[in-house]
C-alpha positions in Angstrom: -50.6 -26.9 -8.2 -49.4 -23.5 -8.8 -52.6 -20.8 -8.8 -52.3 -19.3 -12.2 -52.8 -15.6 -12.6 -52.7 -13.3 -15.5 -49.2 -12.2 -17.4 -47.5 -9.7 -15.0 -49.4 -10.9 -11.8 -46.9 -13.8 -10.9 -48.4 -17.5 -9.2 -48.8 -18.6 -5.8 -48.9 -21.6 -4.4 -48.8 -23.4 -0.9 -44.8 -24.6 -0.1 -44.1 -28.5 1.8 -43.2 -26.2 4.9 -46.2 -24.8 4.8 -45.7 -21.4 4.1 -47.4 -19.5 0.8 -44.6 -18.5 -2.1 -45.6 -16.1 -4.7 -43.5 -16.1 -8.0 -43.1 -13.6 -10.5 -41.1 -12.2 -13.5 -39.2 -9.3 -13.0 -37.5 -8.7 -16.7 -34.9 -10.1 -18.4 -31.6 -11.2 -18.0 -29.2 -8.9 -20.3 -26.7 -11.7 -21.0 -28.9 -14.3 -21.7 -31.6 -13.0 -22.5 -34.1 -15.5 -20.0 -36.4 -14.3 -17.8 -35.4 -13.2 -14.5 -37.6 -14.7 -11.8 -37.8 -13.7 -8.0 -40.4 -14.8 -5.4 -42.1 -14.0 -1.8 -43.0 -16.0 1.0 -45.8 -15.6 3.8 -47.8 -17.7 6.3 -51.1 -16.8 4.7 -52.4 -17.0 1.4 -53.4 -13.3 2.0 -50.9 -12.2 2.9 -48.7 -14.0 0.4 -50.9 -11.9 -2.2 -50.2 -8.5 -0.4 -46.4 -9.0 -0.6 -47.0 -10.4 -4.2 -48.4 -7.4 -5.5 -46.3 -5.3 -3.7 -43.0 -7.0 -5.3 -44.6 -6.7 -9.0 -45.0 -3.3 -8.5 -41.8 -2.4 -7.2 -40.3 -4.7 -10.0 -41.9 -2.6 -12.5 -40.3 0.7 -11.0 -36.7 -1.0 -12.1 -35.2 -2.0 -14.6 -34.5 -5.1 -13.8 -32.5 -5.9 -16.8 -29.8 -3.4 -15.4 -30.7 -3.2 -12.0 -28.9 -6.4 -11.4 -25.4 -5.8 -13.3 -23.9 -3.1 -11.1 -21.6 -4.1 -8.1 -21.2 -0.7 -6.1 -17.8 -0.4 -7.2 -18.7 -0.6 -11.1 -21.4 2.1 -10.5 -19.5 4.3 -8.8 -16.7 4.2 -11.1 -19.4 4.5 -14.2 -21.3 7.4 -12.0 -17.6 9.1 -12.1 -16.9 9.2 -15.7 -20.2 9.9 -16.9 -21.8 12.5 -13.9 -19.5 13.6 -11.7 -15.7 14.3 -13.5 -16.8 16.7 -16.5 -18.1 19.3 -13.7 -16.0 18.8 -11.2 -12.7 21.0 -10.6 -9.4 19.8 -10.7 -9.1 19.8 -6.7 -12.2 18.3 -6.3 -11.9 15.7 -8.9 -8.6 14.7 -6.6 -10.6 14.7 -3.2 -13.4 12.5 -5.3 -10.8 9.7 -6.4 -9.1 9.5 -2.9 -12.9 9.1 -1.7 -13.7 6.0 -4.5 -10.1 4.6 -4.6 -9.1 4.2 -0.8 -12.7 3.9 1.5 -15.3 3.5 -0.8 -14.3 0.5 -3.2 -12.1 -1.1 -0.6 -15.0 -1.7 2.0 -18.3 -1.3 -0.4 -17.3 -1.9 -3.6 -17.7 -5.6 -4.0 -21.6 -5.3 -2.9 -24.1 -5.8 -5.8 -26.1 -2.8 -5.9 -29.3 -3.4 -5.4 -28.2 -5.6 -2.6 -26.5 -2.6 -0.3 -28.3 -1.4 2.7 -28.5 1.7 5.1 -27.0 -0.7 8.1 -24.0 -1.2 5.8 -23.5 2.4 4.8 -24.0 2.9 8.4 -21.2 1.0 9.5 -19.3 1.7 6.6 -19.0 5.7 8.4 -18.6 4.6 11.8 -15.6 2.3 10.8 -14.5 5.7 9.0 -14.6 7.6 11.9 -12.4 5.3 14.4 -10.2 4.0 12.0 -10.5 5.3 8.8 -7.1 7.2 8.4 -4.8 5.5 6.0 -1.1 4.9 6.6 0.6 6.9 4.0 3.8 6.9 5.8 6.0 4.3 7.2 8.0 6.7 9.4 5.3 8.8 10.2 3.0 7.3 13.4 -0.4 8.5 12.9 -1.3 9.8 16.2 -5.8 9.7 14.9 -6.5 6.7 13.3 -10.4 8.4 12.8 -11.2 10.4 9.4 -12.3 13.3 10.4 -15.8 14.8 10.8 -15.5 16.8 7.4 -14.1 13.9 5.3 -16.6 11.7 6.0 -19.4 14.1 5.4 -17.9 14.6 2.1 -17.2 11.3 1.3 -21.2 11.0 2.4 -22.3 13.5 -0.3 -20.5 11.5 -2.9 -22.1 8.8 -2.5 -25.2 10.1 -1.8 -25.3 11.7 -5.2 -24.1 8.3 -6.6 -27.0 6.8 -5.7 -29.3 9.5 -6.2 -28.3 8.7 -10.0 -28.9 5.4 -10.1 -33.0 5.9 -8.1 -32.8 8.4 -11.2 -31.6 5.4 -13.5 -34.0 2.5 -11.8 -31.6 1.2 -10.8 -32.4 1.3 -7.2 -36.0 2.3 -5.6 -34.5 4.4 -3.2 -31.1 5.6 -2.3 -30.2 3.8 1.1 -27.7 6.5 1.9 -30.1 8.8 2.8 -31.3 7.6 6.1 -27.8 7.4 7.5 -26.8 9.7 10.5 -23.7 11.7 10.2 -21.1 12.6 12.4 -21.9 16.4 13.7 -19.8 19.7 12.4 -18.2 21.1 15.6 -18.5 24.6 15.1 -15.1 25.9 15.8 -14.6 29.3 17.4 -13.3 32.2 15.7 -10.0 33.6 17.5 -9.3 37.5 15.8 -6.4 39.5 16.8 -7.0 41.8 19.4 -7.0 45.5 17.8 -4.2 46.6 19.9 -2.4 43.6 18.4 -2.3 44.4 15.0 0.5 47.0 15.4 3.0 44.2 16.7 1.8 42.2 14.3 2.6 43.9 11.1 5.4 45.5 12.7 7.3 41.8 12.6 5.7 41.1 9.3 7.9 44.6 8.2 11.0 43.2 10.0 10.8 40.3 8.0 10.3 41.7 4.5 6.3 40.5 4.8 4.4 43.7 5.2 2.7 44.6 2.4 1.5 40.9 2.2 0.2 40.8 5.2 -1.7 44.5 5.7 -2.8 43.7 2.5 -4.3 40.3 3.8 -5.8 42.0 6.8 -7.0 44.9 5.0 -8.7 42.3 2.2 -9.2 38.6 3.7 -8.3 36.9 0.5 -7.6 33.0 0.4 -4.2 32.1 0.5 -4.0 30.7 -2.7 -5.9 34.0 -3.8 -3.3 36.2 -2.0 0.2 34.0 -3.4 -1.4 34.1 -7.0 -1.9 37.8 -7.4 0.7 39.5 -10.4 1.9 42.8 -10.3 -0.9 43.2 -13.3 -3.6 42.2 -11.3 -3.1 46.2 -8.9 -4.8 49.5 -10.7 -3.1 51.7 -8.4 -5.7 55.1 -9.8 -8.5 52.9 -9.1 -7.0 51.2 -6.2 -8.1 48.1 -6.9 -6.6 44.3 -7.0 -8.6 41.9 -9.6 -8.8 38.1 -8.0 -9.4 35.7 -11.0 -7.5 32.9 -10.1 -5.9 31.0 -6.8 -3.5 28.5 -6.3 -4.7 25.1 -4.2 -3.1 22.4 -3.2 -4.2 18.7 -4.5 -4.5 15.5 -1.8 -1.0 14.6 -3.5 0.8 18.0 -2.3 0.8 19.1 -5.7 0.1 23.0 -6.9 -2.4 24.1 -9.5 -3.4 27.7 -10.5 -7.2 27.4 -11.2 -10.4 30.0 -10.8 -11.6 30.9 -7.3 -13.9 28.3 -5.7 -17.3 30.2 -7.6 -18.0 33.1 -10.3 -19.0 35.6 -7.0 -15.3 35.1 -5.8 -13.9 36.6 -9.3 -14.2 40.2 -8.4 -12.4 43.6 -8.1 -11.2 44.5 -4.5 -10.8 48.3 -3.1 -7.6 48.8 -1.1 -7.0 51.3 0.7 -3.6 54.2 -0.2 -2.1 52.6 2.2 -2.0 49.1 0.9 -1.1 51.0 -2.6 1.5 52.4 -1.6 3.0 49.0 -0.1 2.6 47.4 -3.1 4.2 49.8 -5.0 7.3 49.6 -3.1 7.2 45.6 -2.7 7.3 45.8 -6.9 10.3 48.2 -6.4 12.3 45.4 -5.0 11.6 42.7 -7.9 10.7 45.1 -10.4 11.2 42.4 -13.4 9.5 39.2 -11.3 5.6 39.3 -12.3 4.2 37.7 -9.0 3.1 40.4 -6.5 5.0 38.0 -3.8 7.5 36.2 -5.0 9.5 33.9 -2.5 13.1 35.4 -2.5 14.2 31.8 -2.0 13.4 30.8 -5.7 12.0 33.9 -7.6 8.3 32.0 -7.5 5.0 31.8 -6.1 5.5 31.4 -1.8 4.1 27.6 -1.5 1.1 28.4 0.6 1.9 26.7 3.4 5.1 28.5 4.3 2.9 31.7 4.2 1.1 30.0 7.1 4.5 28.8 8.8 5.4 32.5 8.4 2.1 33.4 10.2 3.1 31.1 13.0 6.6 32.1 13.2 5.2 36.5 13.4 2.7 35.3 16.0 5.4 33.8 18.6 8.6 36.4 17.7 5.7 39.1 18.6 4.2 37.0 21.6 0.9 37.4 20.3 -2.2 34.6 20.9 -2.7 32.0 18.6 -5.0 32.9 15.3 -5.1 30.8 12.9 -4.0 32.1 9.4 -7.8 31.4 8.1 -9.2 33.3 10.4 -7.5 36.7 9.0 -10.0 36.7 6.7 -12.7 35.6 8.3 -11.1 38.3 11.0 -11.9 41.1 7.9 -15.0 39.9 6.7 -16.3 40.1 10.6 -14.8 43.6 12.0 -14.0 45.0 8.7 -10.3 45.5 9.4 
């Protein structure tokens, strides 16, 4: 027979195999309504006890009622609406949804929640690393089938906050993301233009109708999508300043949207010197009725930010000069102070 115990400390008794079981109610079930029962086992009666305890107590630090109704997939997609999309900006809410959509749901999404461990999450990010690339592309070969180290940290930090929400929820005792190991940021090395380089440089940025862009990204270190949004409003040539309030970025799906820099710091007034004044003046001279600072003459609109870095590419090898990556202009600035 069953030892009876008081309401809330479950019952133990001694199993055919020999082996001790200790049973327990841990809530109820939400559909129905029943009790939800769970139990232990041991090879003492002591220790049968100890896990018994233990099991109530963690029992009562969830609700259970809830606890048990979440696969991964319906939590994440619940966690999405509710937490993460109201705050989220419009590139980021992109980046988030390729995250959920195409690695997380696919490989995790069926696993009840409270049933999902470290070792799976684990594996779940290795797998991401060697293979994790999806084909979007018949024609294209994809020469790395492995996401890359970035990606998968940020796919990481999404669902670490997921589950950080549902410990917060009891849904979970504690968020089994957290003791995974992650793949290592390679810290890359910063190539600058040599200062004897510059002159070249700019010289067949001018010879293809690109200097005042250019000086005026060497002598600010803007973001691209900073740089191709500016308007011919945005200059106060007696103050010699340039207001950034706004950038252009490019969404997973290749699309353009004009949206505020990436925090409230990066809306801010930039000095310029005459120089760079004086270039813009004259740049204005030769579209005098187009509003963009930099207008593509190919269509009259913004430059699509990645032909400003093919441009980049294309002044570096006309002026045989070493490889820098666009990026790096204004890290280049914010370093020597160009």
């Amino acid at each position: 027979m069953p030892k009876r115990r008081a309401n809330g400390e479950g019952n133990i008794r001694k199993r055919k195999d020999g082996r001790w079981e200790g049973r327990y109610t841990a809530g109820n079930d939400p559909t129905t309504g029943k009790p939800i029962h769970k139990s232990v086992l041991a090879k003492t009666q002591s220790e049968a006890k100890e896990k018994l305890k233990q099991a109530i107590a963690e029992a009562e630090k969830l609700d259970m009622s809830r606890a048990k109704s979440y696969t991964l997939g319906a939590w994440i997609e619940l966690w999405y609406e509710v937490y993460a999309e109201p705050r989220l900006r419009e590139k980021t809410k992109d980046y988030y949804l390729n995250y959920i959509d195409n690695h997380i749901i696919p490989e995790l999404g069926n696993t009840p929640l409270e049933k999902l461990t470290t070792i799976q999450i684990q594996k779940f990010y290795n797998g991401l690393q060697k293979s994790g690339r999806i084909q979007r592309y018949t024609h294209i070969k994809l020469k790395d089938k492995g996401l890359s180290t970035r990606v998968v940290r940020g796919i990481h930090t999404l669902l670490n906050n997921c589950l950080e929400q549902a410990v917060a929820e009891r849904l979970l005792l504690a968020n089994p993301a957290k003791g995974c190991r992650l793949p290592k940021l390679e810290k890359r090395e910063m190539k600058i233009l040599p200062e004897d380089k510059i002159g070249p440089y700019l010289a067949e940025a001018e010879r293809r109708g690109l200097l005042a862009a250019f000086y005026l990204e060497l002598t600010t270190g803007l973001r691209r999508g900073e740089l191709l949004a500016l308007l011919w409003t945005d200059l106060d040539v007696e103050n010699m300043t340039i207001s950034v309030s706004k950038q252009y970025v490019k969404n997973p799906n290749g699309e353009l949207t004009l949206s505020r820099p990436k925090t409230e710091t990066s809306v801010r007034k930039v000095s310029i010197p005459q120089d760079a004044v004086d270039l813009l003046i004259a740049e204005h001279g030769k579209h005098p009725e187009n509003p963009y600072m930099f207008p593509s003459p190919a269509t009259g609109e913004m430059y699509y930010p990645d032909s400003v870095v093919n441009l980049h590419k294309k002044i570096l090898k006309q002026a045989r000069l070493p490889w820098v990556a666009f990026r790096d202009l204004q890290r280049q600035f914010m370093e020597v102070g160009i």
